[in-house]
N, CA, C, O and CB atoms as a CASP TS submission, in Angstrom:
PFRMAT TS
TARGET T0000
AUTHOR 0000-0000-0000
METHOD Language model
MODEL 1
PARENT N/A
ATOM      1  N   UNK     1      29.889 -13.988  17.499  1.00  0.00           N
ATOM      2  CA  UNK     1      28.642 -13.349  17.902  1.00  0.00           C
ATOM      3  C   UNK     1      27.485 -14.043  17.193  1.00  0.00           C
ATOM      4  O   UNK     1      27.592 -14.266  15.987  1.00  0.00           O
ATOM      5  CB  UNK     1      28.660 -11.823  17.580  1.00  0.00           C
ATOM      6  N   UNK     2      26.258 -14.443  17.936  1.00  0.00           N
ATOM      7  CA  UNK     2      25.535 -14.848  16.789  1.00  0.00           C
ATOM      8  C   UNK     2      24.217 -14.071  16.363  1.00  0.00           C
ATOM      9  O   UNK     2      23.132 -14.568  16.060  1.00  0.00           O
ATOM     10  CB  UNK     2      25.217 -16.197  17.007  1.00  0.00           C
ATOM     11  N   UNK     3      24.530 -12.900  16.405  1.00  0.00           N
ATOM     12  CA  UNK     3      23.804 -12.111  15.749  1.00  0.00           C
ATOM     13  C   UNK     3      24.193 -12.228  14.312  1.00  0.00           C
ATOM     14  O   UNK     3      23.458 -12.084  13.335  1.00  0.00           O
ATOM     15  CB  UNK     3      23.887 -10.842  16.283  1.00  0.00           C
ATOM     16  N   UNK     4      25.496 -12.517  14.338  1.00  0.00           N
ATOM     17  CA  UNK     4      25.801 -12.564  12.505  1.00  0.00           C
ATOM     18  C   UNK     4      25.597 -13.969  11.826  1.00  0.00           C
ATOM     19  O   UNK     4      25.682 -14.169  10.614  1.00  0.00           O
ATOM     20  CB  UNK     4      27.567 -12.168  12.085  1.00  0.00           C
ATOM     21  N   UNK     5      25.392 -14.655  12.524  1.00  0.00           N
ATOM     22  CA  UNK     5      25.692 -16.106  12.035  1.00  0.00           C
ATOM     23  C   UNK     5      23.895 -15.832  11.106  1.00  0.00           C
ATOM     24  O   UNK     5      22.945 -15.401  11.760  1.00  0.00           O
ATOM     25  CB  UNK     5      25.971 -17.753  13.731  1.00  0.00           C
ATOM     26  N   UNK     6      23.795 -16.071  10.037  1.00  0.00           N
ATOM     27  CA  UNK     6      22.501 -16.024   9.258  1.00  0.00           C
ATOM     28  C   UNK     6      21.866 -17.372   9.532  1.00  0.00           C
ATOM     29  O   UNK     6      20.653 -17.574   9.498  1.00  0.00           O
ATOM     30  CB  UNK     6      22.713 -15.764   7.634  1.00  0.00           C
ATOM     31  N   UNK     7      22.592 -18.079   9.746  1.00  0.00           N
ATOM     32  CA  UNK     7      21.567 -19.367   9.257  1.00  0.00           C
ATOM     33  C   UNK     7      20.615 -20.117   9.611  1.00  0.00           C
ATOM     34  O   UNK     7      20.104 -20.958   8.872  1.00  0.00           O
ATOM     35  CB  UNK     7      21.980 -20.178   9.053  1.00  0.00           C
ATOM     36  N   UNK     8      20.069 -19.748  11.509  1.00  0.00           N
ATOM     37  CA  UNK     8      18.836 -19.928  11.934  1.00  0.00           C
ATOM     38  C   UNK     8      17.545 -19.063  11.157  1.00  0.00           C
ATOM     39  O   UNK     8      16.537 -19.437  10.558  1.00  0.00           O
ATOM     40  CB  UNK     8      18.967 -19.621  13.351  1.00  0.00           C
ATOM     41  N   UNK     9      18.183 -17.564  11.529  1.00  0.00           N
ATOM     42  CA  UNK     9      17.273 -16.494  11.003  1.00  0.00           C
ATOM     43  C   UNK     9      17.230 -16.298   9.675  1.00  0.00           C
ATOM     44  O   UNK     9      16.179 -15.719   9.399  1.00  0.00           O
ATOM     45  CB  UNK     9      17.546 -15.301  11.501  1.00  0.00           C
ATOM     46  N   UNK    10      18.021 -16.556   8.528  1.00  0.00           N
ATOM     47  CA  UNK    10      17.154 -16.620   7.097  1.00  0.00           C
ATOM     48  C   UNK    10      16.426 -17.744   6.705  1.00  0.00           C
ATOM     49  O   UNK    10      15.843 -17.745   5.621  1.00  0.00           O
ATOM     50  CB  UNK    10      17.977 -16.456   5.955  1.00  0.00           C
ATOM     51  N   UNK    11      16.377 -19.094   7.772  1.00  0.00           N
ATOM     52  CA  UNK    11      15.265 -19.662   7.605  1.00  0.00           C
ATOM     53  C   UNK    11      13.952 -19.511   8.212  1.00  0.00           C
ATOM     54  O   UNK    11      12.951 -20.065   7.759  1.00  0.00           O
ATOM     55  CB  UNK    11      15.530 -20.588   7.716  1.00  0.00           C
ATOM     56  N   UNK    12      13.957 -18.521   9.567  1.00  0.00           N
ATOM     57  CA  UNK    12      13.063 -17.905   9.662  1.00  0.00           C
ATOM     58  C   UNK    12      12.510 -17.108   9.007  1.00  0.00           C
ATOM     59  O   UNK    12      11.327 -17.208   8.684  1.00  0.00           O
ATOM     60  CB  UNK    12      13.132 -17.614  10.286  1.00  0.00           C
ATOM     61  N   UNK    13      13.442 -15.945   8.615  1.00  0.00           N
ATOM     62  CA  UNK    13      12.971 -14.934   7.127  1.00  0.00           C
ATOM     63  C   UNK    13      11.923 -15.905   6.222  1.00  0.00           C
ATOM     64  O   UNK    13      10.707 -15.717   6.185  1.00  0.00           O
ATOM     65  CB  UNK    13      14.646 -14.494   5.888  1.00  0.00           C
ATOM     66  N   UNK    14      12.551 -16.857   5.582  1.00  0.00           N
ATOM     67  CA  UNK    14      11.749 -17.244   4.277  1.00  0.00           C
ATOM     68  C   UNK    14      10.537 -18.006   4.419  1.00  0.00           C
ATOM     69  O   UNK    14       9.729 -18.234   3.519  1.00  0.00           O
ATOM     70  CB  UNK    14      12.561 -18.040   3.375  1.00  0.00           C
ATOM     71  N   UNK    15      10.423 -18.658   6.497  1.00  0.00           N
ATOM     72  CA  UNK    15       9.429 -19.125   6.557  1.00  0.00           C
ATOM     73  C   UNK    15       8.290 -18.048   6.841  1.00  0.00           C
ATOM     74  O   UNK    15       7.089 -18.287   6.707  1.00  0.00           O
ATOM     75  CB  UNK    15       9.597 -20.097   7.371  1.00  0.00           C
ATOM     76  N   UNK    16       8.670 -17.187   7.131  1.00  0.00           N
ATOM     77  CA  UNK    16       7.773 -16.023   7.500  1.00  0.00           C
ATOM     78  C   UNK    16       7.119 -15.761   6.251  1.00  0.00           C
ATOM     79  O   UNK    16       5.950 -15.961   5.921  1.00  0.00           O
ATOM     80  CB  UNK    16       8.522 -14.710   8.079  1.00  0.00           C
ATOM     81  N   UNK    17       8.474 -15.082   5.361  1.00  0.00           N
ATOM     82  CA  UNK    17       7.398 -14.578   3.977  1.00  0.00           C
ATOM     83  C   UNK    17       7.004 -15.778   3.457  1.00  0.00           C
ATOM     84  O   UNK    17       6.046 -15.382   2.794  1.00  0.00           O
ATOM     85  CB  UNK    17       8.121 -13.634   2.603  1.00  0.00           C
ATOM     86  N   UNK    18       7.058 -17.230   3.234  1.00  0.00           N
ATOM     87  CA  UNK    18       6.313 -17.559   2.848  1.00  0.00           C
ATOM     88  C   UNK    18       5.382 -17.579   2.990  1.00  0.00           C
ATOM     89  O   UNK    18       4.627 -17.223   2.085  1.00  0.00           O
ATOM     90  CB  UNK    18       6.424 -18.007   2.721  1.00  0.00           C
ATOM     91  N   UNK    19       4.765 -18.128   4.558  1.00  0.00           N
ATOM     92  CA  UNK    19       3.792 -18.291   4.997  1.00  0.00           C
ATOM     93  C   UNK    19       2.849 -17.079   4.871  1.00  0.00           C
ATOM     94  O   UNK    19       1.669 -17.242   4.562  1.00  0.00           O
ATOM     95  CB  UNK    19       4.048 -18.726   6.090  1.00  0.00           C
ATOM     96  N   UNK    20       3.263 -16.122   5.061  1.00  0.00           N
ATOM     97  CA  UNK    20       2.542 -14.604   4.743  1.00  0.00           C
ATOM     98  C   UNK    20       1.941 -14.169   2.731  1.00  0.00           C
ATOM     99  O   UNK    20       0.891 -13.653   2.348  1.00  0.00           O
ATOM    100  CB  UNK    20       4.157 -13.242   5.300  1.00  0.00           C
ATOM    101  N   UNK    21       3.041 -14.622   1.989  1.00  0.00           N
ATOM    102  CA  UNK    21       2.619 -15.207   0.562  1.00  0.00           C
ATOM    103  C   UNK    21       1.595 -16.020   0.294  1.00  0.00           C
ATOM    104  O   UNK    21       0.653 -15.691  -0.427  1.00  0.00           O
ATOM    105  CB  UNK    21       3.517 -15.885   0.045  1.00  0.00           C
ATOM    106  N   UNK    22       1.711 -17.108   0.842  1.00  0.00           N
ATOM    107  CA  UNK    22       0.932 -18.165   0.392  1.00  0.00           C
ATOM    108  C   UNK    22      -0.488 -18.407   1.079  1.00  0.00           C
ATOM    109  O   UNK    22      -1.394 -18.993   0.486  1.00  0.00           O
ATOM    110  CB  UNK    22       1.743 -19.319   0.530  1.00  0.00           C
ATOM    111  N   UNK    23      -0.609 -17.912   2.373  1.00  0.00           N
ATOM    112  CA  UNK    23      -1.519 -18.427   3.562  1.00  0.00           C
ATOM    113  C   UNK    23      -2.171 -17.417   3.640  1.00  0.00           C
ATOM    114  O   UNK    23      -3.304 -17.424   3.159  1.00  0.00           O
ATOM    115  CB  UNK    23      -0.960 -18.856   4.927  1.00  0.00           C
ATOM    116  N   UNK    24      -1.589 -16.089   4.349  1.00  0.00           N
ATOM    117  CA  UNK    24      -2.579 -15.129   4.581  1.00  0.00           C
ATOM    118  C   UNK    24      -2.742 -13.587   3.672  1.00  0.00           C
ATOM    119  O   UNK    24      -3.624 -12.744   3.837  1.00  0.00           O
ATOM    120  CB  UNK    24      -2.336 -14.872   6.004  1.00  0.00           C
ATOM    121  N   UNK    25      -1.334 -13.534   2.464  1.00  0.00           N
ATOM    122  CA  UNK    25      -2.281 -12.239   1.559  1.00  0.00           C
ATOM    123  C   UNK    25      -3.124 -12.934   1.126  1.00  0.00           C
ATOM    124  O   UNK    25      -4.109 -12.438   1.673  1.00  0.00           O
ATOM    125  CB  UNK    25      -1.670 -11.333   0.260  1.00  0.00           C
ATOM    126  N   UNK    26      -3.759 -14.339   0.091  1.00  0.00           N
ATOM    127  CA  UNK    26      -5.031 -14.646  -0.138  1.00  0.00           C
ATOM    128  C   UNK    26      -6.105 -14.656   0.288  1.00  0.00           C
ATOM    129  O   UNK    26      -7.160 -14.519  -0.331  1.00  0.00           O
ATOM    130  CB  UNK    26      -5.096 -15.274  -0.313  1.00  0.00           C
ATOM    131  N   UNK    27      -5.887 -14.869   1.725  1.00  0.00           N
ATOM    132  CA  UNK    27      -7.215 -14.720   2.911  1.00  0.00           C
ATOM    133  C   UNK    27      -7.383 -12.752   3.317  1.00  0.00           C
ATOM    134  O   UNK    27      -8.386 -12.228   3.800  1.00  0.00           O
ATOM    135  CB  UNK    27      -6.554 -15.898   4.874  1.00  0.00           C
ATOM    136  N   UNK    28      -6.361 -12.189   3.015  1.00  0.00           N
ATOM    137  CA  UNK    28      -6.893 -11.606   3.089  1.00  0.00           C
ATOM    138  C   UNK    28      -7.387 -10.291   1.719  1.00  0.00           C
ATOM    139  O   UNK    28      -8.152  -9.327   1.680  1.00  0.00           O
ATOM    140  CB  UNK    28      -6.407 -11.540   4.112  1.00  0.00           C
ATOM    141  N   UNK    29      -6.485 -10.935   0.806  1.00  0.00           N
ATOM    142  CA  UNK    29      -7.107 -10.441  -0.272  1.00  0.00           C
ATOM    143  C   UNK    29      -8.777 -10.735  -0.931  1.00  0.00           C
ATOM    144  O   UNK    29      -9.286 -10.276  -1.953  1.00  0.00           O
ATOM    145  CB  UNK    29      -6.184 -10.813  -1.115  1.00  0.00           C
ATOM    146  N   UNK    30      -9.282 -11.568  -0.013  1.00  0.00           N
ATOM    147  CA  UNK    30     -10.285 -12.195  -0.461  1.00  0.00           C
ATOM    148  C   UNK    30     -11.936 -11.493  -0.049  1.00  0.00           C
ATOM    149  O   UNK    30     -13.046 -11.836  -0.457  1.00  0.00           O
ATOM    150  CB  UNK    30      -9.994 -13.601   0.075  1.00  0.00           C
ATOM    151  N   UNK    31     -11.572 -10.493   0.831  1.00  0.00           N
ATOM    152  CA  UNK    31     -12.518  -9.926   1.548  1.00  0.00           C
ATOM    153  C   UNK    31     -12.730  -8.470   1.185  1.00  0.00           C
ATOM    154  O   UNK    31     -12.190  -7.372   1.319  1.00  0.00           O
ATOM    155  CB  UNK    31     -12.212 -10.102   2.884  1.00  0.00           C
ATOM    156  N   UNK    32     -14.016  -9.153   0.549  1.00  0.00           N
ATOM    157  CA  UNK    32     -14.651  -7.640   0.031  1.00  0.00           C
ATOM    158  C   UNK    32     -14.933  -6.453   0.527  1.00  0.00           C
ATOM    159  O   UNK    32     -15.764  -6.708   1.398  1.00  0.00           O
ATOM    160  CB  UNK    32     -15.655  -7.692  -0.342  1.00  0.00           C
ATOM    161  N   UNK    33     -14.704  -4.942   0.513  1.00  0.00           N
ATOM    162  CA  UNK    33     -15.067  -4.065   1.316  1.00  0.00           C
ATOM    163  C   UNK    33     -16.141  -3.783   1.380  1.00  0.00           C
ATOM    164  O   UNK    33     -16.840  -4.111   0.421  1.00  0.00           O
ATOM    165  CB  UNK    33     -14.593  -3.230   1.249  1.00  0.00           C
ATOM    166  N   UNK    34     -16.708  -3.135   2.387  1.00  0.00           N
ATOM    167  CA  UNK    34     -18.008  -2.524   2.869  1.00  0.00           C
ATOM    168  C   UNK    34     -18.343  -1.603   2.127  1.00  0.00           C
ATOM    169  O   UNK    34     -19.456  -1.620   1.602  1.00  0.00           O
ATOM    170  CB  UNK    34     -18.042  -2.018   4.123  1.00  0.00           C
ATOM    171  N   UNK    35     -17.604  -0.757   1.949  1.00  0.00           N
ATOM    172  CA  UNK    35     -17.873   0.649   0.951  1.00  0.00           C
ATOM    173  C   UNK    35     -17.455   0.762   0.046  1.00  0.00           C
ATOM    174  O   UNK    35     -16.258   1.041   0.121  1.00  0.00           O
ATOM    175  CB  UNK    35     -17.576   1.771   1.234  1.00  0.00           C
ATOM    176  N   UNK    36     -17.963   0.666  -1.237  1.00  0.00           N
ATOM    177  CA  UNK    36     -17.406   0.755  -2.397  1.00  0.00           C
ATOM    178  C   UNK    36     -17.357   2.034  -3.017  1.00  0.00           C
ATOM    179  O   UNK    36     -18.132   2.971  -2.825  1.00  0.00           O
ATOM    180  CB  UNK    36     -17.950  -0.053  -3.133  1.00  0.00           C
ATOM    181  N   UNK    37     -16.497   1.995  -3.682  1.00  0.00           N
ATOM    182  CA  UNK    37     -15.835   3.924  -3.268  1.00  0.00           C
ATOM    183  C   UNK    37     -17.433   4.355  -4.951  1.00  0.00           C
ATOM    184  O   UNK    37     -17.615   3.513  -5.830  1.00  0.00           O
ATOM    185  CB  UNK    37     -12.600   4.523  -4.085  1.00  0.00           C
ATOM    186  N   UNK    38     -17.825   5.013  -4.939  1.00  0.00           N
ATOM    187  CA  UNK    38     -18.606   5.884  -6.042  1.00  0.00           C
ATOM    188  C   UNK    38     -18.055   6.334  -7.009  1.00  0.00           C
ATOM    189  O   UNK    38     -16.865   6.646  -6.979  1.00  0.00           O
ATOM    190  CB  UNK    38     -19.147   6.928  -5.661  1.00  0.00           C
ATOM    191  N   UNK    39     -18.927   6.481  -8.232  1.00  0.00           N
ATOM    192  CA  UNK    39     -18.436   6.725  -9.158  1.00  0.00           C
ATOM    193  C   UNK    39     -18.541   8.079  -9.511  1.00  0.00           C
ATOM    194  O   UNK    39     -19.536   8.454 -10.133  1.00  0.00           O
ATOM    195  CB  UNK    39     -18.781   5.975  -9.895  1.00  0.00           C
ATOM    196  N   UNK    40     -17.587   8.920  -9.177  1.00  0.00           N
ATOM    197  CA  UNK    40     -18.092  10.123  -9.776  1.00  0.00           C
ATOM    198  C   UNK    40     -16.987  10.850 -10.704  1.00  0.00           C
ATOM    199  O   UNK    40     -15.801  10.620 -10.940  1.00  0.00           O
ATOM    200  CB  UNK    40     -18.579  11.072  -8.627  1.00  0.00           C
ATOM    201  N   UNK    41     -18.031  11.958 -11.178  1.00  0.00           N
ATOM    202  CA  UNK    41     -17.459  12.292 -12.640  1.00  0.00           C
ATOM    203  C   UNK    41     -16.430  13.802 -12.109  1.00  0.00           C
ATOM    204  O   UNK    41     -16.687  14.604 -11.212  1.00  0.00           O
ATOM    205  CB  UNK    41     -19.080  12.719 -14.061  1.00  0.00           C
ATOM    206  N   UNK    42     -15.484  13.771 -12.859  1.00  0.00           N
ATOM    207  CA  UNK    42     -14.013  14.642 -12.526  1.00  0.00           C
ATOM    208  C   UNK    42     -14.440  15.839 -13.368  1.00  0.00           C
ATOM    209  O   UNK    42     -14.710  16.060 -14.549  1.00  0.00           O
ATOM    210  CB  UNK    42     -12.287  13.850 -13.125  1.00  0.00           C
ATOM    211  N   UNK    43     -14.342  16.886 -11.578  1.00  0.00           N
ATOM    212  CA  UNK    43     -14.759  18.325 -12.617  1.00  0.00           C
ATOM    213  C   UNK    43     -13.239  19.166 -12.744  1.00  0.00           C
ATOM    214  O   UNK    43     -12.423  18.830 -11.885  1.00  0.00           O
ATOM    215  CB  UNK    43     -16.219  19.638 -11.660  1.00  0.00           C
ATOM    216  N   UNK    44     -12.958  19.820 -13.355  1.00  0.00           N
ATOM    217  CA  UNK    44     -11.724  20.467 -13.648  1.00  0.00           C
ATOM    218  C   UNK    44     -12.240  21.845 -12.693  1.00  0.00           C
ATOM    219  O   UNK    44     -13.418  22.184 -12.802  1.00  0.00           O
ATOM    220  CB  UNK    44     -11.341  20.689 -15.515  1.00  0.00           C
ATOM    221  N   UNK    45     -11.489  22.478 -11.930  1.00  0.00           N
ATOM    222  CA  UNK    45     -11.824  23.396 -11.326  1.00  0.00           C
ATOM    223  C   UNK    45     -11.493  24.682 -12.095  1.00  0.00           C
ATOM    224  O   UNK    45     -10.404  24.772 -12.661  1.00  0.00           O
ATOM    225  CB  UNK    45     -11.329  23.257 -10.138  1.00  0.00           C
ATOM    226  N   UNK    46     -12.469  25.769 -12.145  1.00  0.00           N
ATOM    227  CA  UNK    46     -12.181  26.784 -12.998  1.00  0.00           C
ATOM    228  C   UNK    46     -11.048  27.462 -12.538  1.00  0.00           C
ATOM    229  O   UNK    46     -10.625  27.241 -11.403  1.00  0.00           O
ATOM    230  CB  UNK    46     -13.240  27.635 -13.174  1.00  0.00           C
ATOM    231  N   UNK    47     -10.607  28.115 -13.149  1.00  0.00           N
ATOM    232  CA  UNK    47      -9.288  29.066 -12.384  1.00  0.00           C
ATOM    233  C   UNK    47      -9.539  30.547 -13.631  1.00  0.00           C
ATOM    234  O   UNK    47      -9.947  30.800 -14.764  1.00  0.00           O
ATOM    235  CB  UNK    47      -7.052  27.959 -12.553  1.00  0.00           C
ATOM    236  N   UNK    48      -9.004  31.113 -12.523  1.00  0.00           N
ATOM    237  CA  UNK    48      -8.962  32.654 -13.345  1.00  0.00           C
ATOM    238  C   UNK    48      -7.433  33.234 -12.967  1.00  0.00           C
ATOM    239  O   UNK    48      -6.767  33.177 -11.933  1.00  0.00           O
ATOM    240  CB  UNK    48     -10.383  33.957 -12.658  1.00  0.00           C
ATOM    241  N   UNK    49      -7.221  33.742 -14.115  1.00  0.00           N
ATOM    242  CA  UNK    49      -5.485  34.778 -13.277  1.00  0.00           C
ATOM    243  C   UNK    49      -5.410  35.363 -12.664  1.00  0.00           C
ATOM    244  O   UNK    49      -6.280  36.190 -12.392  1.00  0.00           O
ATOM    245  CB  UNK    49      -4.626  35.634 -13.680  1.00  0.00           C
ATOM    246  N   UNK    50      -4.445  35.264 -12.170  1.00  0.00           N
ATOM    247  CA  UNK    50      -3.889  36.591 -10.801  1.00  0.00           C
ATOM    248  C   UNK    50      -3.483  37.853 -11.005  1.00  0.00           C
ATOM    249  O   UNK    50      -2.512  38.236 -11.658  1.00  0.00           O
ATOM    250  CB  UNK    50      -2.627  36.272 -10.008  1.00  0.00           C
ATOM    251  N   UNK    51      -4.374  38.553 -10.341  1.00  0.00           N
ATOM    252  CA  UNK    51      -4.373  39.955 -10.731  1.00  0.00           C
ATOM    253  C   UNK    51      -3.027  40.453  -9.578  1.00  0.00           C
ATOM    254  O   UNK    51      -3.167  40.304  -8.364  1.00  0.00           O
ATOM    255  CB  UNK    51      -6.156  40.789 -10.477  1.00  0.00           C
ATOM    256  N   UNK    52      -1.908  40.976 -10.120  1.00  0.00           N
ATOM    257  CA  UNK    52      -0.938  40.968  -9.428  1.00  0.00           C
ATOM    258  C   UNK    52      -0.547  42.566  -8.753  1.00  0.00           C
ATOM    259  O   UNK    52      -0.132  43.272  -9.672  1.00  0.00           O
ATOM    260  CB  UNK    52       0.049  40.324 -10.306  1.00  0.00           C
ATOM    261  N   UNK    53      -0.563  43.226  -7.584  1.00  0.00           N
ATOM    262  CA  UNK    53      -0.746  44.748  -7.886  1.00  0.00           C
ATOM    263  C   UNK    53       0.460  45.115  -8.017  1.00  0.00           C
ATOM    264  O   UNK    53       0.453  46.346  -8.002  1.00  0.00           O
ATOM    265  CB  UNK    53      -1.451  45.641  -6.878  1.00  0.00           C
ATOM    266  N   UNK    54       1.348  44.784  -8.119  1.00  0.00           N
ATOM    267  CA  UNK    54       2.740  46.064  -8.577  1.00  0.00           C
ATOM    268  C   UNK    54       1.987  45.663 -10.376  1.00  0.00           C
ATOM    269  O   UNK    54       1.103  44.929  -9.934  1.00  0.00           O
ATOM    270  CB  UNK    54       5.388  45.346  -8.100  1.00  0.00           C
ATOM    271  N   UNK    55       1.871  45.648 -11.107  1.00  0.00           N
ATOM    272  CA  UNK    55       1.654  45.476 -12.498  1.00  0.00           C
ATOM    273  C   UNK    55       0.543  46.506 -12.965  1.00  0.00           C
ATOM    274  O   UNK    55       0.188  46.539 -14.143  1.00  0.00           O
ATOM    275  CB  UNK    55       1.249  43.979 -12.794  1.00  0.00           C
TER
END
């Protein structure tokens, strides 16, 4: 069967991820976003206990 035979398709495999490694995460790591997320300051939300009624 040559669905099993590996040895066309893991040289496809490795040309793929390479090419995807080397060529295009840099291109596309390279592109700055539009919106840069804000800086804002972390509020802790108040909480109060639970008033439970069988108690």
């Amino acid at each position: 069967m040559p669905q099993l035979n590996p040895n066309p398709w893991f040289f496809i495999m490795l040309l793929s991820w390479s090419v995807f490694s080397l060529i295009l995460q840099p291109k596309l790591l390279s592109f700055t976003p539009t919106k840069l997320p804000l800086n804002k300051t972390h509020m802790t939300p108040k909480t109060s206990p639970w008033t439970w009624p069988w108690t």
